[in-house]
KOLSE-148685 format. One record per residue (C-alpha): residue in three letters; x, y, z. Coordinates in steps of 0.2 Angstrom, whole numbers, plus 5000, padded with zeros to 4 digits. Example, Ala and Ser with C-alpha at 12.3 -4.5 7.8 and 13.67 -1.06 7.14 Angstrom:
<recs>
@code:ALA; c1:5062; c2:4978; c3:5039 .
@code:SER; c1:5068; c2:4995; c3:5036 .
</recs>
This chain:
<recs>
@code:UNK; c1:5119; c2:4966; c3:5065 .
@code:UNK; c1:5106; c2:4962; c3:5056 .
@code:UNK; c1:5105; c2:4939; c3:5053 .
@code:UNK; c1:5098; c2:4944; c3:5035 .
@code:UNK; c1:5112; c2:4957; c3:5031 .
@code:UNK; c1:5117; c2:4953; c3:5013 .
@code:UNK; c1:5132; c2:4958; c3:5001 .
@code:UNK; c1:5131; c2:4957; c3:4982 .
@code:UNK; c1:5146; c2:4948; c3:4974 .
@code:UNK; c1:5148; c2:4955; c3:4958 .
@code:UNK; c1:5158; c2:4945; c3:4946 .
@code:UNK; c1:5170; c2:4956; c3:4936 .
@code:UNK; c1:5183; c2:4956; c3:4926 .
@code:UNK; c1:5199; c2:4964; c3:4933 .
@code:UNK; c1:5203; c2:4974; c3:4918 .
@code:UNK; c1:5184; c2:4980; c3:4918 .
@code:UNK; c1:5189; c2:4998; c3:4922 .
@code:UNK; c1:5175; c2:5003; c3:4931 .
@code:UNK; c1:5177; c2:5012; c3:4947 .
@code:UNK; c1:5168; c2:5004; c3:4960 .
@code:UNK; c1:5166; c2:5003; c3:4980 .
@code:UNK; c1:5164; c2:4985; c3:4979 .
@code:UNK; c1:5180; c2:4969; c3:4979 .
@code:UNK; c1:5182; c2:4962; c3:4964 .
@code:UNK; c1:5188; c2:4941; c3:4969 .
@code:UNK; c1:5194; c2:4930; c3:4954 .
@code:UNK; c1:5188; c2:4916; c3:4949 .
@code:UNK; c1:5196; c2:4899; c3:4955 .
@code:UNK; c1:5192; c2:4882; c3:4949 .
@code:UNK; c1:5196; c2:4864; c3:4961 .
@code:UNK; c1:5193; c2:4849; c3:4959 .
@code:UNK; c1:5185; c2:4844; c3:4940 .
@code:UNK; c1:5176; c2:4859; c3:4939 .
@code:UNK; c1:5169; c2:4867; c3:4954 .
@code:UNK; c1:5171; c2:4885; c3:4955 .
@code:UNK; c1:5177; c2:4895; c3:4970 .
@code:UNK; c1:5175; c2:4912; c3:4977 .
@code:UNK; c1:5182; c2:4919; c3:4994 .
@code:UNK; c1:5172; c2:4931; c3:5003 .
@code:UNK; c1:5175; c2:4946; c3:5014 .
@code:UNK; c1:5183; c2:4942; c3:5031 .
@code:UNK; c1:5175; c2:4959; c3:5038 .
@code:UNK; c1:5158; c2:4953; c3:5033 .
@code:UNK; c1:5160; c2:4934; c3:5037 .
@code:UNK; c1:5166; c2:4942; c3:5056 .
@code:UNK; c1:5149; c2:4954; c3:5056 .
@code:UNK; c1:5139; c2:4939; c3:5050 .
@code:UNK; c1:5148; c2:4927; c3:5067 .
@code:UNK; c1:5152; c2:4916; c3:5052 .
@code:UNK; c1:5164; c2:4903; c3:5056 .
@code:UNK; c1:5172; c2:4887; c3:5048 .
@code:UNK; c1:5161; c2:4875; c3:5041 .
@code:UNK; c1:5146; c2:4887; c3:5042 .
@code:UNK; c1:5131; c2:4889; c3:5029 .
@code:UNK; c1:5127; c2:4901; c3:5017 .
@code:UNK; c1:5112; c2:4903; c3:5006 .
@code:UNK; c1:5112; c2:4910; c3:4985 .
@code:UNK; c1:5102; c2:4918; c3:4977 .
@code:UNK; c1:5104; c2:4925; c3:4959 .
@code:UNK; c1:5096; c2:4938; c3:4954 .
@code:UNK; c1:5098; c2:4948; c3:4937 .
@code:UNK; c1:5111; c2:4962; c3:4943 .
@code:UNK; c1:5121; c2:4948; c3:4953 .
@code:UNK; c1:5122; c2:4936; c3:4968 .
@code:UNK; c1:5113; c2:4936; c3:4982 .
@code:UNK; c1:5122; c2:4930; c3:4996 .
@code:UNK; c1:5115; c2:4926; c3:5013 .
@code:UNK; c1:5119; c2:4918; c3:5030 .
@code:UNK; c1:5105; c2:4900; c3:5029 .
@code:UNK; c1:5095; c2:4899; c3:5045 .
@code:UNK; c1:5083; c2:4886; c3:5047 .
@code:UNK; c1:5072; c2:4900; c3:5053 .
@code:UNK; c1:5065; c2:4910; c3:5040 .
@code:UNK; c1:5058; c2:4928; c3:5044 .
@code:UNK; c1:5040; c2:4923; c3:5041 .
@code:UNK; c1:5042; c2:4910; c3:5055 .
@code:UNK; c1:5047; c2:4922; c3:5068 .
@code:UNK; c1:5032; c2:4925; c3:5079 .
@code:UNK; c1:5038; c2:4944; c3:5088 .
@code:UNK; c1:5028; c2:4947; c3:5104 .
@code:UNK; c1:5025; c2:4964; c3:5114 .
@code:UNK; c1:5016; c2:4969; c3:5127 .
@code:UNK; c1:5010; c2:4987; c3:5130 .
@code:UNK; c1:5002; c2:4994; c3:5147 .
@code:UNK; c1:4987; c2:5007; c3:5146 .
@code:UNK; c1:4985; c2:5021; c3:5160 .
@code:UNK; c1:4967; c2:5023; c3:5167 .
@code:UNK; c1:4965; c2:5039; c3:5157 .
@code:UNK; c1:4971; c2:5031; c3:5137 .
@code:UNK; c1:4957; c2:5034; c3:5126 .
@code:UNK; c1:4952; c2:5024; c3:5114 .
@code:UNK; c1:4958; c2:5036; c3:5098 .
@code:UNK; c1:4977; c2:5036; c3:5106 .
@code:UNK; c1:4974; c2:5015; c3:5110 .
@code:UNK; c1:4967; c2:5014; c3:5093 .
@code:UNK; c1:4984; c2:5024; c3:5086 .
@code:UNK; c1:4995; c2:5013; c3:5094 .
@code:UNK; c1:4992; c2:4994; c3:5092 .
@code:UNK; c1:4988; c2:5000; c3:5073 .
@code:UNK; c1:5008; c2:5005; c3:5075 .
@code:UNK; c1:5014; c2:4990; c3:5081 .
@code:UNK; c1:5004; c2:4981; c3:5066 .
@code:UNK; c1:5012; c2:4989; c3:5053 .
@code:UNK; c1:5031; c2:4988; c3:5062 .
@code:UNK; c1:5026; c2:4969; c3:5060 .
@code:UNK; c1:5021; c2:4961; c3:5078 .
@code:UNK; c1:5013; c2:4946; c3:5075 .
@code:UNK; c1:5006; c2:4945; c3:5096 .
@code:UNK; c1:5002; c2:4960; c3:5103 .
@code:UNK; c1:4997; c2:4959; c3:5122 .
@code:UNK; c1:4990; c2:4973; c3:5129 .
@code:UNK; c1:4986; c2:4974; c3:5148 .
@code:UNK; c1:4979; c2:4987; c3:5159 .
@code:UNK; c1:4992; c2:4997; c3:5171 .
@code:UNK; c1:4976; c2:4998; c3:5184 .
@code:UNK; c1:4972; c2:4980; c3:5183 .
@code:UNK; c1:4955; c2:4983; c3:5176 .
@code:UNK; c1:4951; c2:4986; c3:5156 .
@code:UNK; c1:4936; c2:5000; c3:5156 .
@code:UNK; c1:4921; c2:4994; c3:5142 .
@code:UNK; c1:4927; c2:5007; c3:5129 .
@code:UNK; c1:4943; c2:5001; c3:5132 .
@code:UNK; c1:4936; c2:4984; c3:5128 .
@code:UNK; c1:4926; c2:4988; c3:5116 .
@code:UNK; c1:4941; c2:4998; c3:5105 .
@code:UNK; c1:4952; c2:4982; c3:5106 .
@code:UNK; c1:4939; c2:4972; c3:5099 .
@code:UNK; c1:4934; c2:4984; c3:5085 .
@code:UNK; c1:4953; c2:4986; c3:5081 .
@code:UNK; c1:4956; c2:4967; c3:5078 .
@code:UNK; c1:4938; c2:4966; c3:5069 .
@code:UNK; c1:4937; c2:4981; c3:5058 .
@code:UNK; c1:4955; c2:4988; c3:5053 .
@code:UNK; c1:4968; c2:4974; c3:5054 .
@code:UNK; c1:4966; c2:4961; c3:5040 .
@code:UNK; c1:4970; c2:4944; c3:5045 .
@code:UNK; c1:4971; c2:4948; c3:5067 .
@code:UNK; c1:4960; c2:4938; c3:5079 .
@code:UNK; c1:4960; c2:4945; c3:5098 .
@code:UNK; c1:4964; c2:4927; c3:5102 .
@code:UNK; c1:4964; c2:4931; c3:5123 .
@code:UNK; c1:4952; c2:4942; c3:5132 .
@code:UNK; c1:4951; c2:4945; c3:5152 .
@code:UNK; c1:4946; c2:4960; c3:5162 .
@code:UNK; c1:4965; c2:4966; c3:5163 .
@code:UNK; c1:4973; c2:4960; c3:5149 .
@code:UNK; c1:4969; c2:4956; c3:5128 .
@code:UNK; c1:4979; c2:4946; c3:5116 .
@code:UNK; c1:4979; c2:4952; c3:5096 .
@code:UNK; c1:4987; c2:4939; c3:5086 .
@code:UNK; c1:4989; c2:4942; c3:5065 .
@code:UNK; c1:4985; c2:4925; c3:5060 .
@code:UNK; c1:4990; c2:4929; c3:5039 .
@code:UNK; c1:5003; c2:4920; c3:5031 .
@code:UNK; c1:5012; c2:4930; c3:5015 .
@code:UNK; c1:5006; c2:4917; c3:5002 .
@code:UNK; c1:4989; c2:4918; c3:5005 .
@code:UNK; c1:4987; c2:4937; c3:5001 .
@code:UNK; c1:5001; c2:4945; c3:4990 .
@code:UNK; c1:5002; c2:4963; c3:4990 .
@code:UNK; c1:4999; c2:4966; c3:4970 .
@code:UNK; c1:4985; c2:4956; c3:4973 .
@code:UNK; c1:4978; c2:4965; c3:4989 .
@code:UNK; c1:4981; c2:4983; c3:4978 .
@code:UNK; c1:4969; c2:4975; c3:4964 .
@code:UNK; c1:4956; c2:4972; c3:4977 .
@code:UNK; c1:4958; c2:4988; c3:4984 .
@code:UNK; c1:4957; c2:4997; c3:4964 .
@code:UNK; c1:4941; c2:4987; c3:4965 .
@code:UNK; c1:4932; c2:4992; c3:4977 .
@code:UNK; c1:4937; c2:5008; c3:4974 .
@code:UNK; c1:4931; c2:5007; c3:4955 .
@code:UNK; c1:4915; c2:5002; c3:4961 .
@code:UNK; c1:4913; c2:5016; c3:4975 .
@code:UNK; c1:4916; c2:5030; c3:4960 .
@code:UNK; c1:4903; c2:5022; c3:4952 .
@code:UNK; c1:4890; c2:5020; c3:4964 .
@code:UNK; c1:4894; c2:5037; c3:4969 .
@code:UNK; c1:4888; c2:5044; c3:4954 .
@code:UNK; c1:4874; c2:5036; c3:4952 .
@code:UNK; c1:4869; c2:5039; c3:4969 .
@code:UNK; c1:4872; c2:5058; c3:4963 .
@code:UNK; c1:4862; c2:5056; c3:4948 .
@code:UNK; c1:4846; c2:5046; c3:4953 .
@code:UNK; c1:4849; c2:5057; c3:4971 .
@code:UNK; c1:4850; c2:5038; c3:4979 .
@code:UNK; c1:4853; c2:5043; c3:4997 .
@code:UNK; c1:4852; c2:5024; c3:5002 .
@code:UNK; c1:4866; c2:5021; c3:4989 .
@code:UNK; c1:4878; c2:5036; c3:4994 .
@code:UNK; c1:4876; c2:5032; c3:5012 .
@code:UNK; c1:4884; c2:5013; c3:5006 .
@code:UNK; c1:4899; c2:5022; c3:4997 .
@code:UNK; c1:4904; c2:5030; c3:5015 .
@code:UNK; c1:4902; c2:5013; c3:5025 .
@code:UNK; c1:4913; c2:5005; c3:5012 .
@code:UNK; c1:4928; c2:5016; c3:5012 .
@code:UNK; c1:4933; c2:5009; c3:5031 .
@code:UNK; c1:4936; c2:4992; c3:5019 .
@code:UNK; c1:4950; c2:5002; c3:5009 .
@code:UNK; c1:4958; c2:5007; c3:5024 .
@code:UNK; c1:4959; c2:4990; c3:5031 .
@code:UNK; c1:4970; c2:4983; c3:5017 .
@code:UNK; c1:4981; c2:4998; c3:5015 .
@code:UNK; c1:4985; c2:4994; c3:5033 .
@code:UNK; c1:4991; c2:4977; c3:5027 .
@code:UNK; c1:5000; c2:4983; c3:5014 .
@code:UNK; c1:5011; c2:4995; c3:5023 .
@code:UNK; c1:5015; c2:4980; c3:5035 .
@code:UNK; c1:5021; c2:4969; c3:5021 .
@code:UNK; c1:5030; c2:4981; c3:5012 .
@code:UNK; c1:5041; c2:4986; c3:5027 .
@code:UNK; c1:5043; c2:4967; c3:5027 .
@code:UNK; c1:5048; c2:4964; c3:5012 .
@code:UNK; c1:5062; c2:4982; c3:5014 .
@code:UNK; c1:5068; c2:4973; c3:5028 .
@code:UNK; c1:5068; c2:4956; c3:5020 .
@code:UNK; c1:5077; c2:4958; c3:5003 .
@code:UNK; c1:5079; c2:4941; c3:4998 .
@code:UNK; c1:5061; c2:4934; c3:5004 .
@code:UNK; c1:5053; c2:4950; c3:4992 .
@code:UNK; c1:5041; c2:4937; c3:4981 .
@code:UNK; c1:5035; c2:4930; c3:4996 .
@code:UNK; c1:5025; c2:4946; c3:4997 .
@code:UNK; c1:5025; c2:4945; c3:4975 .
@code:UNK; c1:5037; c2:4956; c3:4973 .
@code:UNK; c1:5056; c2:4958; c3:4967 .
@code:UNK; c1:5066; c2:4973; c3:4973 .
@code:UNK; c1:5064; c2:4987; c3:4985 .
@code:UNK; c1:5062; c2:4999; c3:4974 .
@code:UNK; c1:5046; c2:4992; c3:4969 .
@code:UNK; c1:5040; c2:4991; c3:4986 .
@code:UNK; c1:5043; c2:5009; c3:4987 .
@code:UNK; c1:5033; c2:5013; c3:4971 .
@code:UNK; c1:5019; c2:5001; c3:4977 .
@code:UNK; c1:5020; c2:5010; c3:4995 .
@code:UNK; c1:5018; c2:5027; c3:4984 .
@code:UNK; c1:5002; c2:5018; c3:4974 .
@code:UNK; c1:4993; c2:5012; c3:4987 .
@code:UNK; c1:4992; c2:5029; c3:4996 .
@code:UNK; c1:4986; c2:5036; c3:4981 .
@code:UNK; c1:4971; c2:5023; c3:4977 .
@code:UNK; c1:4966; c2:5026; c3:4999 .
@code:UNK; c1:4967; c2:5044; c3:4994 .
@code:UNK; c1:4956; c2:5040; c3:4976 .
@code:UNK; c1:4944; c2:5031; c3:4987 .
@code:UNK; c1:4941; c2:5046; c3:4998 .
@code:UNK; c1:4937; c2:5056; c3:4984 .
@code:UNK; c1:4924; c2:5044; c3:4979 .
@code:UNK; c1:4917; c2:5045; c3:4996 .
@code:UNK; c1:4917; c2:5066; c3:4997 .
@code:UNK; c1:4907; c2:5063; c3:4981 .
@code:UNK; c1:4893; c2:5053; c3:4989 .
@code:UNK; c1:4895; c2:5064; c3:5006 .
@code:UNK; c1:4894; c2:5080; c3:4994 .
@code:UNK; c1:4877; c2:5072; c3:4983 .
@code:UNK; c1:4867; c2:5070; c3:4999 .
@code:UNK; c1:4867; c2:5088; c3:5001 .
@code:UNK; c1:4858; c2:5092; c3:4985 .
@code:UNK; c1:4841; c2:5092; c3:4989 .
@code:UNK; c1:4835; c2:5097; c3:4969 .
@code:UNK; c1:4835; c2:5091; c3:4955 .
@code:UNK; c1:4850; c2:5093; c3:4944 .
@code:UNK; c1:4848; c2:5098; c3:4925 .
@code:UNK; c1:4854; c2:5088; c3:4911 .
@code:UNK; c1:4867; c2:5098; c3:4904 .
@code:UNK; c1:4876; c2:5097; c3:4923 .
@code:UNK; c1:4872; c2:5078; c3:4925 .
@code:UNK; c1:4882; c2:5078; c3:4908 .
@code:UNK; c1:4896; c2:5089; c3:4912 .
@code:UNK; c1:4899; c2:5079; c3:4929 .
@code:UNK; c1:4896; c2:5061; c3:4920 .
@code:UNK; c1:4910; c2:5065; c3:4908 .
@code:UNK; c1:4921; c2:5073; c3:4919 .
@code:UNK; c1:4918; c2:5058; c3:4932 .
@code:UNK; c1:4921; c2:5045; c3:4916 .
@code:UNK; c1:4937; c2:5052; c3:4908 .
@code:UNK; c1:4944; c2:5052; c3:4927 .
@code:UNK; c1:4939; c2:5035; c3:4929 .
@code:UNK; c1:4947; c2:5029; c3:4912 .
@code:UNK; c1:4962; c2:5036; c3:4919 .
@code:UNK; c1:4964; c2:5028; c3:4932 .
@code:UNK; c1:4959; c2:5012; c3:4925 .
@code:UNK; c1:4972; c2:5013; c3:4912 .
@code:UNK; c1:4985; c2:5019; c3:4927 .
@code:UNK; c1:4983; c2:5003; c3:4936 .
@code:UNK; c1:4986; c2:4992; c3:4921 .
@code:UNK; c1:4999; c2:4999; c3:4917 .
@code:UNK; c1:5005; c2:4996; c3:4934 .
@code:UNK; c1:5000; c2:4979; c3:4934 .
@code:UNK; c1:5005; c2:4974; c3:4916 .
@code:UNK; c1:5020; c2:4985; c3:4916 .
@code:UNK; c1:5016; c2:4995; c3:4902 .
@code:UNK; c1:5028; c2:5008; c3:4899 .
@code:UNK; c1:5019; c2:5016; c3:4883 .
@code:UNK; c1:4998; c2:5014; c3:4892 .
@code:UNK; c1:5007; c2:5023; c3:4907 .
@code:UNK; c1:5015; c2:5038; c3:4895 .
@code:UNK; c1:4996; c2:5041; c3:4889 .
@code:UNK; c1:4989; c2:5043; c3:4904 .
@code:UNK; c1:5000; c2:5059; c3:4908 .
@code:UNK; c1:4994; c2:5064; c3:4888 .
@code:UNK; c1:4978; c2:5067; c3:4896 .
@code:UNK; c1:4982; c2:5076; c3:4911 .
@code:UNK; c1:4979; c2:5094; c3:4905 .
@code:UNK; c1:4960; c2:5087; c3:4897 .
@code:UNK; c1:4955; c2:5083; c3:4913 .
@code:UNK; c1:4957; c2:5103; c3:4921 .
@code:UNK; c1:4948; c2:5107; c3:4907 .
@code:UNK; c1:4934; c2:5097; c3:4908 .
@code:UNK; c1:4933; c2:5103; c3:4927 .
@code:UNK; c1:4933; c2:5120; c3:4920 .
@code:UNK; c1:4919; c2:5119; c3:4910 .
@code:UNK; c1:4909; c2:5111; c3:4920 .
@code:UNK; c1:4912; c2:5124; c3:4933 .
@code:UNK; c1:4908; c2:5138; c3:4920 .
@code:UNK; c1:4890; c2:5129; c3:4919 .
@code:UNK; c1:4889; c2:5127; c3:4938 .
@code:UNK; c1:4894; c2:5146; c3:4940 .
@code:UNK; c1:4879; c2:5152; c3:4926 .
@code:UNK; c1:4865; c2:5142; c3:4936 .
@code:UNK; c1:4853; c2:5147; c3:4950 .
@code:UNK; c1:4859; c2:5135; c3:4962 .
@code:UNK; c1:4857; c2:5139; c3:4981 .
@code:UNK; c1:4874; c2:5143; c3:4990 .
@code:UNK; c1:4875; c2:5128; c3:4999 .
@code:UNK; c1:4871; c2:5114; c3:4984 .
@code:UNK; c1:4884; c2:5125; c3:4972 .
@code:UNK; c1:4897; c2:5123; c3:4986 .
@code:UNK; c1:4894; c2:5104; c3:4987 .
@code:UNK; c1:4894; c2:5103; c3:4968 .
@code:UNK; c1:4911; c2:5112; c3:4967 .
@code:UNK; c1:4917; c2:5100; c3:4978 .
@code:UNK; c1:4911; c2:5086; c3:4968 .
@code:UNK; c1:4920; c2:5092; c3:4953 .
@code:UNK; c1:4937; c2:5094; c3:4962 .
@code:UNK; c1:4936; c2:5078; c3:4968 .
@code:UNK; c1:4935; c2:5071; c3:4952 .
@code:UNK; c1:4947; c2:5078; c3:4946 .
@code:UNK; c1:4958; c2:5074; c3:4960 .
@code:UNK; c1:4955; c2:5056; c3:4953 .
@code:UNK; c1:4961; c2:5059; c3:4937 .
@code:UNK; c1:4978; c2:5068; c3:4945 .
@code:UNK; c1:4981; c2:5056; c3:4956 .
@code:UNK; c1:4980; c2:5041; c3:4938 .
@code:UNK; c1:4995; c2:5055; c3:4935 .
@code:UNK; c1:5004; c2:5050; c3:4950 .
@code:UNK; c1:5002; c2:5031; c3:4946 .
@code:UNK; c1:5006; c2:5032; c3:4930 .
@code:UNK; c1:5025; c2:5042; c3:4935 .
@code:UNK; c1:5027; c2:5028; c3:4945 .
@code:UNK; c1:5024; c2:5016; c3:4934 .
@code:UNK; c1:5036; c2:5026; c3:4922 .
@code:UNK; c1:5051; c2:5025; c3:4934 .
@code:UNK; c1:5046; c2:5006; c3:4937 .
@code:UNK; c1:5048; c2:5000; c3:4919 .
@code:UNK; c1:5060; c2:5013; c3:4912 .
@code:UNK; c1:5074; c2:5001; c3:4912 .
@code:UNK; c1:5064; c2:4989; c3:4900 .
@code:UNK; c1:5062; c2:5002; c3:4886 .
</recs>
């Protein structure tokens, strides 16, 4: 069982009426005005709670948090493994597999060599691993058999709303750039957009490790700056979403350097207003998520059909042009991604609607 295993204790009044799984205990009061509750003698036996043993409280707005006190707090816990690689693991399945361990929350991850001898791809993939897709991890040992990854972050120094505004950021700026790129036919600029969508995936990595933290660590939730697991779930949902935003952003640029002509005005319009009302959406999805707005959320979805149409149109346009084959088809693609973006501010926003429901 679980040493963080935690039961709500509900104060109710007996004559309450309402039908419910959980114990209702009274009250007492000793001494001149210390107040007593007994707890479970199943759950104290689960727990190997004795006499004399400490608990931990923690209130939070639907009750008591009540948990067995260890000097040892999650966070401090260091989890090791160590992993052995055939002769014939490739890099792709070696690159799949200590990404796992990451996210299931190892902080040490040694791997060694079942042959006695690491390969140079081999070597090489371990050290782009701990360089390139895992915030915060140091390959801290290095020999011809063996390699040491350790994750060196501690929970205060990147919460994870604060790691999701980083990631809406970057990808903000890549929808930008990938326009321009588009419009001034910057392949310099698009070719930018591409290298900086490996950034996005290296902190939704992060976040997926500290949100299965914080499910599995109810009570420690605002060491990651959050306050329930339902939130973890919703953020879990978001992040997914902004990654698959900033893919989108990235097919733009991919798409604009295959247009090797010049585009017309009225297209550069079309596209521009489709690509700024998807971007409004999604700004005003992610403040609502980040400032809880119930009502900025509820508009969002409002403008959910305009954006099909304004995809519409600007196919119409793209349909009525003499475009060679290959430069329409990247064009098309364009205009769904865009308006992928703006579905996707959809699917923020719902979040955000079953997020701050309860505080309408």
């Amino acid at each position: 069982m679980n040493a963080l295993e935690t039961i709500f204790l509900t104060m109710k009044a007996e004559n309450s009426g309402e039908q419910s799984d959980r114990q209702v205990r009274r009250i007492q009061v000793t001494g001149r005005g210390s107040y007593v509750v007994s707890v479970p003698k199943r759950w104290v036996e689960q727990m190997g709670l004795k006499k004399g043993g400490r608990l931990e409280f923690d209130e939070r707005s639907e009750g008591l948090l009540l948990t067995p006190f260890s000097q040892t707090r999650p966070e401090d816990e260091q989890p090791r493994c160590e992993i052995l690689i055939p002769p014939d693991a490739t890099a792709d399945a070696l690159t799949r597999r200590i990404i796992s361990l990451y996210l299931i929350g190892y902080s040490m991850i040694e791997v060694n060599s079942e042959s006695g001898n690491f390969s140079a791809a081999i070597r090489d993939t371990i050290r782009d691993v701990a360089r390139s897709k895992l915030i915060g991890t140091e390959l801290v040992n290095e020999s011809s058999k063996s390699a040491t990854l350790q994750v060196l972050l501690n929970f205060p120094q990147l919460l994870v709303p604060d790691v999701l505004r980083r990631m809406s950021s970057i990808m903000e700026s890549m929808q930008h750039d990938a326009m321009q790129a588009l419009v001034r036919a910057d392949r310099e600029l698009a070719n930018q957009v591409l290298k900086i969508d490996d950034e996005m995936d290296r902190f939704s990595l992060y976040i997926i490790r500290q949100l299965k933290w914080g499910v599995q660590h109810p009570p420690l939730l605002d060491r990651i700056g959050l306050t329930s697991p339902v939130e973890c779930l919703g953020y879990r949902i978001i992040t997914r979403v902004v990654e698959r935003t900033a893919d989108h952003a990235a097919s733009v640029a991919k798409n604009s350097l295959l247009i090797q002509h010049a585009l017309n005005q009225t297209i550069l319009k079309n596209v521009n207003t489709l690509s700024q009302s998807a971007s409004k959406m999604m700004e005003a999805a992610l403040q609502s998520l980040f400032t809880g707005d119930y009502q900025l959320a509820e508009s969002v979805l409002s403008d959910r059909e305009k954006i099909s149409i304004l995809e519409t149109k600007l196919v119409e346009h793209l349909l009525k042009e003499k475009i060679p084959a290959s430069e329409l088809s990247a064009l098309r693609l364009i205009s769904e991604s865009l308006r992928r973006i703006g579905e996707y501010a959809t699917d923020i926003a719902e979040v955000v609607l079953n997020l701050t429901v309860q505080t309408q």
